[in-house]
N, C-alpha and C positions, 0 to 999 in steps of 0.2 A: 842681535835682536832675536829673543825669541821665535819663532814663528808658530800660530797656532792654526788649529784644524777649523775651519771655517769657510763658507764660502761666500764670505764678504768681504773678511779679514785677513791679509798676508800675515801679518806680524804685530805686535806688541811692546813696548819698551819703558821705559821708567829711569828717571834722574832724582835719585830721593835726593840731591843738595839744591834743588831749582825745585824740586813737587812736577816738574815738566814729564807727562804719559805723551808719548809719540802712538800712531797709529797709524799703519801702513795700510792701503785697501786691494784688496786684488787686482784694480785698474791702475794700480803705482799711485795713486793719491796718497801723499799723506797729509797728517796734522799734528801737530802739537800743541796737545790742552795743557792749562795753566794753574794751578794751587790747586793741584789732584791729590787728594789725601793719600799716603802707601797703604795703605788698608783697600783702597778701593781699585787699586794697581793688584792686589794679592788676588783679590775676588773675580776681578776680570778676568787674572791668570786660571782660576778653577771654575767660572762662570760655563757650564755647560752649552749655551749659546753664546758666542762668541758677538753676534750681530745682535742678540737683542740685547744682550746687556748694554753692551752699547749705546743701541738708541735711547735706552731707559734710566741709564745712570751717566752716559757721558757727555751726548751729542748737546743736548740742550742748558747741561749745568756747570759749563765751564768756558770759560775765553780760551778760544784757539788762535790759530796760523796757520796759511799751510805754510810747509815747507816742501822742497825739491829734494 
């Protein structure tokens, strides 16, 4: 997994044969959003805010889970 520079976000990751983006948070939370386009897994990866892209393109427009 990835890890990127953020201080909300541990880490990043992506399954383009499922569209499943995982997200790790600094508190060990994670999640796994569901039918994430790879274009928007690429953007996140270069998104100079790592937190707010997030809240702005992930948190609210896709079906998650956490996982452990």
């Amino acid at each position: 997994m990835p890890a990127v520079e953020s201080s909300a976000i541990r880490g990043i990751d992506y399954e383009p044969s499922s569209r499943t983006l995982l997200v790790i948070f600094i508190d060990g939370d994670g999640y796994a959003y569901f039918e994430v386009p790879p274009a928007l897994y690429a953007d996140f990866l270069r998104a100079e805010s790592k937190g707010r892209f997030f809240a702005e393109q992930v948190r609210d427009s896709f079906g998650y889970q956490q996982v452990t």
